[in-house]
Each structure stands twice: as structure tokens, then as C-alpha cells.
N, C-alpha and C positions, 0 to 999 in steps of 0.2 A: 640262169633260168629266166625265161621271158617275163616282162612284170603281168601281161595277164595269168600266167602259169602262179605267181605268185601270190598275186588277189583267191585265185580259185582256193589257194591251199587256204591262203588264212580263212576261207568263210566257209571252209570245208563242213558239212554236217557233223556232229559228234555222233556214234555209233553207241545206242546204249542198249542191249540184251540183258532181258529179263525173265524170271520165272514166276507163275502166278504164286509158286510155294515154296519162294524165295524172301525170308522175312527182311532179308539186306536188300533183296530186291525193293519192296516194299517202303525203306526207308529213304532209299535212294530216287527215286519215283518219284519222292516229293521234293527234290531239290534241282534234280538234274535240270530242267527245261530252265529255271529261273536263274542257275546261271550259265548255260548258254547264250540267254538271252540277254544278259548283264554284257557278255562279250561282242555280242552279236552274230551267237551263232542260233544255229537249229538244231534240234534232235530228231534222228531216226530211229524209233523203237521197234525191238525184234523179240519178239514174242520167243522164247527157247525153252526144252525140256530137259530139265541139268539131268534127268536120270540117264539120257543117252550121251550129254557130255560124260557126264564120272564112270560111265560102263567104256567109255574111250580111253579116258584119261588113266580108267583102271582107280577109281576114288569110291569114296561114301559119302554121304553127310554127316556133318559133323556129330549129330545126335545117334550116328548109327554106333557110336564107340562109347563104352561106358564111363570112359575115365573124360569125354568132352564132353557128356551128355546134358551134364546138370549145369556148366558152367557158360554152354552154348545157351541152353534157355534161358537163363538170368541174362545172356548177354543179349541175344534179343531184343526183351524188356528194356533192359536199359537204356540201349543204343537208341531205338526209340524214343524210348522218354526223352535222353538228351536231346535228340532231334527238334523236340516239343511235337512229339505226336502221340496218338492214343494206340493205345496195343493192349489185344488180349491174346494171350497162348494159344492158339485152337484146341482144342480136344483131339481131334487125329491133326497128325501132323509127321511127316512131309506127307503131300498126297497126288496124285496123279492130276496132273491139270489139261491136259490135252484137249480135251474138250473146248477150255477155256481162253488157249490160246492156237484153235482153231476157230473159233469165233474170232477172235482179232484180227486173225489174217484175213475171211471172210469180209471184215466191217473195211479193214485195208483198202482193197479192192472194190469194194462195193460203194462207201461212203467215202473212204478216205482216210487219212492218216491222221490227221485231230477226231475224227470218230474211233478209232482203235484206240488211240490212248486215252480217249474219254473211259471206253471200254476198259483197259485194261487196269484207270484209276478206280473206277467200281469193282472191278473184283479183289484186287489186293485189298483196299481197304475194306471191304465186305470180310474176306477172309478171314484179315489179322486184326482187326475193330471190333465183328459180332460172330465170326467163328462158323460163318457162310460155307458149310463143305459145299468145294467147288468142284469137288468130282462126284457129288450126287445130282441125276440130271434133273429131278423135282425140284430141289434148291438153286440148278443154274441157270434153266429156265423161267422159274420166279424171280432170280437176280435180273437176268435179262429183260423181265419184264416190266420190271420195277427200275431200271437205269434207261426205259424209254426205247429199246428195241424190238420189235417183234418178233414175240417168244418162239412163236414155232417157225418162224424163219431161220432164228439161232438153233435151234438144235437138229433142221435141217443141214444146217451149213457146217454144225458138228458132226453129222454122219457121212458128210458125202465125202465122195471119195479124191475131188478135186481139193481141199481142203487139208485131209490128213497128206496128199501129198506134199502141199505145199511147205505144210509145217517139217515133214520130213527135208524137203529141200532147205529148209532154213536152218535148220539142224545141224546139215550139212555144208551149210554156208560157213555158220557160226564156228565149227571146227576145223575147215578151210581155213579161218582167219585166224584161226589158234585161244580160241572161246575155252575156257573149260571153267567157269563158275557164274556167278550171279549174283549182282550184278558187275558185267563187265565194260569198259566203254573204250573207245579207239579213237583217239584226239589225234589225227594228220597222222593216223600211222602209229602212235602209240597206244600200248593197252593199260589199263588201268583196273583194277580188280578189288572189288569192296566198293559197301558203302562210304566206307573212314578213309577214300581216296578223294574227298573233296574240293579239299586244301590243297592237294596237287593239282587236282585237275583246274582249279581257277588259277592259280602259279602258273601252271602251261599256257592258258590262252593267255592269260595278261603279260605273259613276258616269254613265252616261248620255253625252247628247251632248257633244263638247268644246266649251269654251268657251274664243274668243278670247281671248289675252294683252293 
């Protein structure tokens, strides 16, 4: 392989999809860019609706099953708190976020990529912190409002129609590339699935692939 072929891989972007009503997504959020940036990489964040991954995949959520329901919440909470971060259960919960991550795509294109994920740290922690239903447009408009975008640009750019395609095509991205949870990341080609993939994913960039004992 040619050494610029090589540089390109090592400084490859890490690919990390998310769900707004993804509470791993959510924990993961807060870690992923800090260590990329330890490595010296970057993150591209992709906005994704797991309900169309798991209607692919043929999945639920884990809350959809009664024998994982109680012990997914608890773990939620916990995962979090280990994290050292704050978490409240929301009251509905999982919920449509299309909306929300049709706005991202939106600010994408429009402002740019540290504007989206600005975006997209205001609604998770909106969510999973004060319990923000993000699929009510009175409440995602005042979210929007209130994280410094204008509100009724956002829920313009939620209705139109170039937006929901977009997020359609990212959808279809994501399971092109073989996506089916949240959060999911892609290090040079590998995937990586969970929050509690951290400790791999810095093992990966600091020393590349593992190698059998």
C-alpha cells in the first residue's frame, strides 16, 4: 500500500450513528469526539432512526420484552451515572425522533457539522437530563429555541420534504454499511456497537487491530 494510502487510513474520520432516543446513544456522545481527538482523529456524526434499522434487522428494543424491560432501565441509569453523567428516565420512552434528527441534517448542510452536533448535544441531553419530549413540536421548537437556532426555521426544515429525504437516505446509508443499533461507530472499516465499546475503540486507534494471544 502506498504511504499516502496509509497516512489517509490512519487519520480516517471515525463514523459514529446515533439516535436521539438512544440512551447509549446519549452516553456515548459524551465521549466519542474526546477520544478521537486523543488519537488524532475526527468524528462524523449521522443522525439515524433505529425504528427503520430494527424493522430491517427484524429487532425490538430492548424495553419492548418484558423479561429485559426492568433490567434495561436500571441499566440506563447506571451506565450513565458510571459515565459521570446525569440521567432522568423520561416518562415516554423510546419515541419518534425524526423530527429531530431532521433538523440535524438540515443545520449539516446549512451551518455545518460542529453546528449539528452542537444540535444534536442539546437534544439528547434535553431528553435524557429534563425529559424534553422530543417528538412534541411545541417542546422541539422551544428546545430549538432555546439552544440558539431559529425556531421556525427548524420546524420548517422538519417538514420539508428535502430533509425527510435526506434523513431517509442516511438511513439507507447506515444499513448499506451494515448499522443495525445505536450507538454504532466504524474505525477504518471496523464496527463497533455500544456504548461499553470504548476501551476497544481507544485499543484500536492506539495500537490498531488486535492480535490473537
Amino acid at each position: 500500500m502506498p504511504a499516502s494510502s496509509g497516512l489517509a487510513r490512519q487519520h480516517a474520520p471515525i463514523q459514529f450513528y446515533f439516535d436521539f432516543s438512544s440512551p447509549y446513544s446519549y452516553i456515548a456522545s459524551e465521549w466519542i469526539d474526546a477520544v478521537a481527538a486523543r488519537h488524532g482523529r475526527r468524528v462524523q456524526w449521522h443522525a439515524i432512526l433505529l425504528g427503520v434499522l430494527f424493522q430491517a434487522a427484524e429487532l425490538k428494543p430492548p424495553v419492548a420484552y418484558p423479561l429485559k424491560r426492568d433490567y434495561a432501565l436500571r441499566d440506563f441509569e447506571r451506565s450513565a451515572h458510571f459515565a459521570g453523567l446525569p440521567y432522568r428516565q423520561p416518562g415516554a420512552f423510546p419515541i419518534a425522533t425524526q423530527h429531530a434528527a431532521r433538523v440535524f441534517w438540515w443545520l449539516h448542510e446549512s451551518q455545518g457539522h460542529d453546528a449539528a452536533v452542537a444540535w444534536a448535544h442539546a437534544g439528547l441531553r434535553a431528553y435524557f437530563t429534563r425529559g424534553v419530549a422530543l417528538n412534541d413540536v411545541v417542546a422541539l421548537k422551544a428546545l430549538a429555541g432555546e439552544s440558539g437556532l431559529d425556531a421556525a426555521a427548524a420546524e420548517a426544515a422538519w417538514g420539508d420534504e428535502r430533509w425527510k429525504q435526506r434523513l431517509k437516505a442516511e438511513n439507507e446509508a447506515a444499513l448499506a454499511a451494515g448499522v443495525f443499533g445505536a450507538p454504532y461507530c466504524i474505525v477504518d472499516g471496523e464496527p463497533f456497537w455500544g456504548q461499553d465499546r470504548q476501551a476497544q475503540i481507544e485499543r484500536w486507534l492506539a495500537s490498531g487491530p488486535f492480535k490473537r494471544v
